[in-house]
Structures are given as structure tokens and as C-alpha cells.
C-alpha positions in Angstrom: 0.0 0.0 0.0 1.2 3.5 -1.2 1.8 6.4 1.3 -1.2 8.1 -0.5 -3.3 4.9 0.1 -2.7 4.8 3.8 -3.4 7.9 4.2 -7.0 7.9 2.3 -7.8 5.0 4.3 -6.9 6.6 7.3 -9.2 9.9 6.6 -12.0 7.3 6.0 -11.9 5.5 8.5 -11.9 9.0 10.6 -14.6 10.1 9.0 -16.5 7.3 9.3 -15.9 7.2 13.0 -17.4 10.8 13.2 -20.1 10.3 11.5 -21.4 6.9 14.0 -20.8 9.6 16.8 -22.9 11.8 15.4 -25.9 9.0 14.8 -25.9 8.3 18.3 -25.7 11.5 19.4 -28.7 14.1 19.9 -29.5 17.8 20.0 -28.8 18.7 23.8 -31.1 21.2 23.9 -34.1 20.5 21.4 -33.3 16.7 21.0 -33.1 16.4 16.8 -31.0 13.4 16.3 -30.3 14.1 12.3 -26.5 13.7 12.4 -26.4 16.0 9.4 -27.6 19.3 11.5 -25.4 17.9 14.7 -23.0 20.4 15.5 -19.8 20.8 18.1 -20.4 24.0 20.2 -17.5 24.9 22.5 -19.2 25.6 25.9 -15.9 28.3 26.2 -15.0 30.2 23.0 -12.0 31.1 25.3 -10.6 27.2 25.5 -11.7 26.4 21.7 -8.6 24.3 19.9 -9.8 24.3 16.4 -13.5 22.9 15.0 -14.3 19.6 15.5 -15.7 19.1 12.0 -12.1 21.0 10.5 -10.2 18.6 13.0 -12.2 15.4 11.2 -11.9 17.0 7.7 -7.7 17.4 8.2 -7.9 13.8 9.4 -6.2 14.6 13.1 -6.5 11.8 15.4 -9.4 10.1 17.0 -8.0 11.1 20.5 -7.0 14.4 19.6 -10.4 15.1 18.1 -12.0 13.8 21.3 -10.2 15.9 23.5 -11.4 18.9 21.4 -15.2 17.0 21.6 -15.4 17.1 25.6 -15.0 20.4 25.6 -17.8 20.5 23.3 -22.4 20.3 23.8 -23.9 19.2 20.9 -26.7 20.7 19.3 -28.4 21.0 16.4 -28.2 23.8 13.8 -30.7 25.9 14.7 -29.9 25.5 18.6 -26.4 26.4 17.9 -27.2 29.3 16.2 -29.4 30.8 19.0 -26.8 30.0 21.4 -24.8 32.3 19.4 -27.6 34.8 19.1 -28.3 34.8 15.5 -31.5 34.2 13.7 -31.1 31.4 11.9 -28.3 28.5 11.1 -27.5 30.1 7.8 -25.7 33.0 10.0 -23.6 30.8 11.5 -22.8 29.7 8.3 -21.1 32.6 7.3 -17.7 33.8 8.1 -17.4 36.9 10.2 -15.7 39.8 8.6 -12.5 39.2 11.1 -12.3 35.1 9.9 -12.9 35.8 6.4 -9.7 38.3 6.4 -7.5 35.6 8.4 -8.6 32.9 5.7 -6.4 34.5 3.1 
């Protein structure tokens, strides 16, 4: 197997252990369990690493993405988006004017 191969397998498998977390997870606060609106919101914006779904995307590792987790409540789109105060999930959605700048 080929470096390249490994490491494909690898971001699968990671990807496929996040998603079985996420199917037996649920919405703390409104209790939707669709995995695809189940979100990671850091209960301290002040202790945040990096975002769990970024972490599973760059293929970190399974511990290191759990550590980031437990700091973590899960909630749905809409939920996560009040807790942040905006209207609606698309909101949260969209990069602040601060992030945006950084990303370049």
C-alpha cells in the first residue's frame, strides 16, 4: 500500500468514526438526532482548539479530536445558532468579517 493509500484509508476511517458519533448523538437542547444538523459548540469560546468538524476534515487523530469534543455540547443547527444569538443557522454559516480576512 502507497503512502497516499494509507493515508485515504486513514481519513475514512476518521470520517467514518465521526459520523457513527454523530448517529448516536442528539441535540442537547431541542433533541433532533439528524446527524447532518449535529453540530460541536464549544461551551468556552476562550478554551476552543480548532472545530471539530475541521479537525475530522484534516484527518487529526481520533483522540485528539476527542479531547477537542469534551470540551464540546452538541446541538443542532438551529440550537447552535441561537446559542450564538443569530436568527437562523445560515448565519452561523457565514464567516465573520475578522475570519474571512484571516482565511487569506
Amino acid at each position: 500500500m502507497t503512502p497516499a493509500e494509507s493515508r485515504r484509508r486513514y481519513k475514512c476511517a476518521v470520517r467514518a468514526w465521526y459520523e457513527a458519533y454523530k448517529a448516536n448523538s442528539k441535540c442537547r437542547d431541542c433533541g433532533c438526532t439528524d446527524s447532518d444538523k449535529l453540530q460541536f459548540h464549544h461551551r468556552n469560546g476562550a478554551n476552543k482548539g480548532i472545530n471539530v468538524a475541521r479537525m475530522v476534515a484534516e484527518s487529526h487523530s481520533v483522540a485528539t479530536i476527542l479531547r477537542e469534543m469534551r470540551k464540546c455540547t452538541i446541538l443542532c443547527e438551529d440550537c447552535h445558532a441561537k446559542r450564538h444569538g443569530l436568527s437562523d443557522a445560515c448565519e452561523l454559516r457565514t464567516p465573520r468579517k475578522e475570519e474571512a480576512s484571516s482565511d487569506g
